[in-house]
Backbone bond lengths (Angstrom), bond angles and torsions (degrees), N, CA, C in turn:
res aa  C-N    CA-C-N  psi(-1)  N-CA   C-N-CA  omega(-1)  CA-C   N-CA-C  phi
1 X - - - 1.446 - - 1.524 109.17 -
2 X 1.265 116.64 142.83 1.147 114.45 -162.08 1.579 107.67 -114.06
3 X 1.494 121.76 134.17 1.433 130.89 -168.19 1.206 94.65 -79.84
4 X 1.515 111.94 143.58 1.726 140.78 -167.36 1.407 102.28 -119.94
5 X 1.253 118.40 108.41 1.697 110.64 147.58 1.365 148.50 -72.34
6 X 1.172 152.32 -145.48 1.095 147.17 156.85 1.555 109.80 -127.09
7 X 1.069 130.92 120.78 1.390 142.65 -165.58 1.730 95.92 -69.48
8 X 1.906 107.29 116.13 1.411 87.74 176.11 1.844 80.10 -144.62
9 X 1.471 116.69 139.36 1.327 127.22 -165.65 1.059 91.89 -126.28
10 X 1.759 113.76 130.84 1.293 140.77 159.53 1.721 120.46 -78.34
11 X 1.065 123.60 122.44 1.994 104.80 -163.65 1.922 80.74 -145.70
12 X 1.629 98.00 121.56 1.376 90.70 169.96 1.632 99.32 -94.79
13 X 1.464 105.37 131.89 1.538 127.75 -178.76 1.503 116.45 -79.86
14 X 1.576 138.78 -73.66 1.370 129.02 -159.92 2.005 77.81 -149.35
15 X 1.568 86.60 147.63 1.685 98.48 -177.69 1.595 83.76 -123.23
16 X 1.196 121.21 157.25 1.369 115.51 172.81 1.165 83.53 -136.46
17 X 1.942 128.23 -163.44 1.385 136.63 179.71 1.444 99.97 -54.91
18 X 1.101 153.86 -90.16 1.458 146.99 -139.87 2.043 102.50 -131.42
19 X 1.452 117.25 23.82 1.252 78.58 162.86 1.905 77.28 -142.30
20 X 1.139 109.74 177.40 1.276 139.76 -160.21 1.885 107.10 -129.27
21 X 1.067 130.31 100.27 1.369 114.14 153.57 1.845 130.29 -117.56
22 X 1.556 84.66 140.39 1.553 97.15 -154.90 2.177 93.01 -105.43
23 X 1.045 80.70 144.64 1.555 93.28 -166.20 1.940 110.94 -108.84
24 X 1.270 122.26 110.50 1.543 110.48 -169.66 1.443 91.59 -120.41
25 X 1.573 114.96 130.78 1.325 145.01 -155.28 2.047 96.32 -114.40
26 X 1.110 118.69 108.81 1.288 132.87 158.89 1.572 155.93 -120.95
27 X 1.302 123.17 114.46 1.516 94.49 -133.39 1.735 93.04 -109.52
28 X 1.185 112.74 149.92 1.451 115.98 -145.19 1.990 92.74 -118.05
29 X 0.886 101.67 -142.03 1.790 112.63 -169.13 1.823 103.30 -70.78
30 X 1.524 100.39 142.56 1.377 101.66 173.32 1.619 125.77 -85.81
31 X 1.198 114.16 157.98 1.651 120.22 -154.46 1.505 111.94 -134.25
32 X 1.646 97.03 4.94 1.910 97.93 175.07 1.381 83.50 -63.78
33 X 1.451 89.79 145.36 1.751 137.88 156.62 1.723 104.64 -91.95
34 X 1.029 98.88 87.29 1.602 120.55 171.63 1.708 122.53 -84.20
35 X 1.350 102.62 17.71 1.583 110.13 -164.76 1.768 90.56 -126.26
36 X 1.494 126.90 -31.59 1.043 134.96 -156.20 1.781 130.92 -38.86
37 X 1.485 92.03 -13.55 1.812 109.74 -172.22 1.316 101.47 -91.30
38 X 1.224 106.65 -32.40 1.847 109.38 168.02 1.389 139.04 -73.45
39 X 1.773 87.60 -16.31 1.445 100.79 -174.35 1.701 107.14 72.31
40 X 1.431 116.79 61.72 1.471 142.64 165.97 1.245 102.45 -157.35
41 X 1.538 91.50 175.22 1.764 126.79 -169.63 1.129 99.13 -104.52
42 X 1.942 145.72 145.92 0.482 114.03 125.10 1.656 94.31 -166.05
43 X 1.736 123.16 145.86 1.234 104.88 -175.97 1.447 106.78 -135.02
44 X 2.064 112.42 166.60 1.053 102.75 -166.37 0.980 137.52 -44.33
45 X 1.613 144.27 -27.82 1.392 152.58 -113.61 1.901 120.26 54.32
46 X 1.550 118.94 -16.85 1.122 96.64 -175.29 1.247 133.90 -66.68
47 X 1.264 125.28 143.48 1.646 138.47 -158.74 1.436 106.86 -86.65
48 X 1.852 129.32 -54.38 1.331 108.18 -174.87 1.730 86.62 -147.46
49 X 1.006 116.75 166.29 1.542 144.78 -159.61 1.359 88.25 -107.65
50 X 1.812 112.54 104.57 1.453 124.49 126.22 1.158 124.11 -131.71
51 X 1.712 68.65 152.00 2.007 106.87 -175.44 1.726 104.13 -29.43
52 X 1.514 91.54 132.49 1.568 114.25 169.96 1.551 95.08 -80.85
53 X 0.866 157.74 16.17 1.906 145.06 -153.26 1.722 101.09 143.99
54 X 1.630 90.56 173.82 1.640 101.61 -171.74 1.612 98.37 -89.91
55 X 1.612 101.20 159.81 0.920 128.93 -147.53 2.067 94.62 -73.79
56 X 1.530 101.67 137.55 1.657 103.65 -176.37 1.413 107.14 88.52
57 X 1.469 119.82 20.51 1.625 123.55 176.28 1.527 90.37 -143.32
58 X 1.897 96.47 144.87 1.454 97.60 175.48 1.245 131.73 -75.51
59 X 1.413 105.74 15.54 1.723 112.66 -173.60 1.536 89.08 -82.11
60 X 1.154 126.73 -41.66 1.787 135.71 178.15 1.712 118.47 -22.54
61 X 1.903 81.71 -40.88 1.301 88.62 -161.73 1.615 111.20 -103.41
62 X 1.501 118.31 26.48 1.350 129.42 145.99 1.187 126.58 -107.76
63 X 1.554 124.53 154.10 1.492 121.51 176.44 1.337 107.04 -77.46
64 X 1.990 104.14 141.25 1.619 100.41 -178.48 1.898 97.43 -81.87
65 X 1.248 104.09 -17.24 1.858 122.73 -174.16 1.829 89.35 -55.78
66 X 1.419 124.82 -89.50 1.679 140.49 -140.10 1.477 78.97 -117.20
67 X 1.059 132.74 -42.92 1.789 111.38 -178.70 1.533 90.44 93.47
68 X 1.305 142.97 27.27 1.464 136.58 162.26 1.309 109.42 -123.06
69 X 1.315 96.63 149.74 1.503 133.36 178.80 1.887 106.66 -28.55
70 X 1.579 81.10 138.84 1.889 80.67 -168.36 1.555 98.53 -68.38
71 X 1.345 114.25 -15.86 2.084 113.29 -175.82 1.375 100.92 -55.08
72 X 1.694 126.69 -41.57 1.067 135.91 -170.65 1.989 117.96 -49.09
73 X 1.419 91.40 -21.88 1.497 94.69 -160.41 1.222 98.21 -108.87
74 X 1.438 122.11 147.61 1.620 143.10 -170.53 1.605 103.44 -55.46
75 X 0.826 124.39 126.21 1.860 133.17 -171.91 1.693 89.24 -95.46
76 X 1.019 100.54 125.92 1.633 98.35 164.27 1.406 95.81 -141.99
77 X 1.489 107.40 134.82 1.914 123.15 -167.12 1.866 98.97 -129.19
78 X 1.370 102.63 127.80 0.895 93.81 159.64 1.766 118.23 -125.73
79 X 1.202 98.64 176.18 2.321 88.62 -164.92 1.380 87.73 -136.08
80 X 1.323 113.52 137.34 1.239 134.06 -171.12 1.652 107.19 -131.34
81 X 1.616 119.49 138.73 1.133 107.46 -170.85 1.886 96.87 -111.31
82 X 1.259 113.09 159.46 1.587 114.04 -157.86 1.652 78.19 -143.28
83 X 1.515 96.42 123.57 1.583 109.75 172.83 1.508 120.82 109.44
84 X 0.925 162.63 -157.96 1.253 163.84 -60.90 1.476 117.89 116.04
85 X 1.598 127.25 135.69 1.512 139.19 171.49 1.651 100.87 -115.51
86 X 1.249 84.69 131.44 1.721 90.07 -178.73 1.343 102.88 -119.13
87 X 1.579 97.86 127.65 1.337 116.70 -156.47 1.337 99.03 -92.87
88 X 1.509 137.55 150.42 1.365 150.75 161.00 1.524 122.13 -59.13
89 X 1.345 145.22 129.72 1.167 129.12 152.12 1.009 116.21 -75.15
């Protein structure tokens, strides 16, 4: 059986003079509306989005959990600033 991660991407965003912010991309519970042809709500239960395949292959970009599209699943980003502001006297 093969161990599953959770797809979490590091992307450094804007560097300015002395600080650096690095951006980590995580994708949380899925939100297809699987009822939608009927005109209902209703979704799988899955909790967090992992990679169908290694990372830079399109299997990556399905859940091995519900088998849907990683767009499907709640993006939660968080931005972190790396460095120091140096303040003026």
């Amino acid at each position: 059986m093969k161990k599953r991660q959770v797809v979490i991407r590091k992307e450094t965003c804007h560097q300015s003079s002395s600080n650096q912010i690095v951006q980590t991309v995580r994708y949380g519970e899925c939100q297809k509306n699987h009822a939608i042809d009927i005109g209902g709500y209703a979704v799988d239960g899955c909790r967090e989005f992992m990679a169908g395949g290694a990372e830079g292959t399109t299997a990556a970009l399905s859940c091995a959990a519900c088998g849907c599209h990683r767009n499907f699943h709640r993006q939660e980003v968080d931005r972190e600033v790396l460095g120091y502001s140096s303040s003026h006297s």
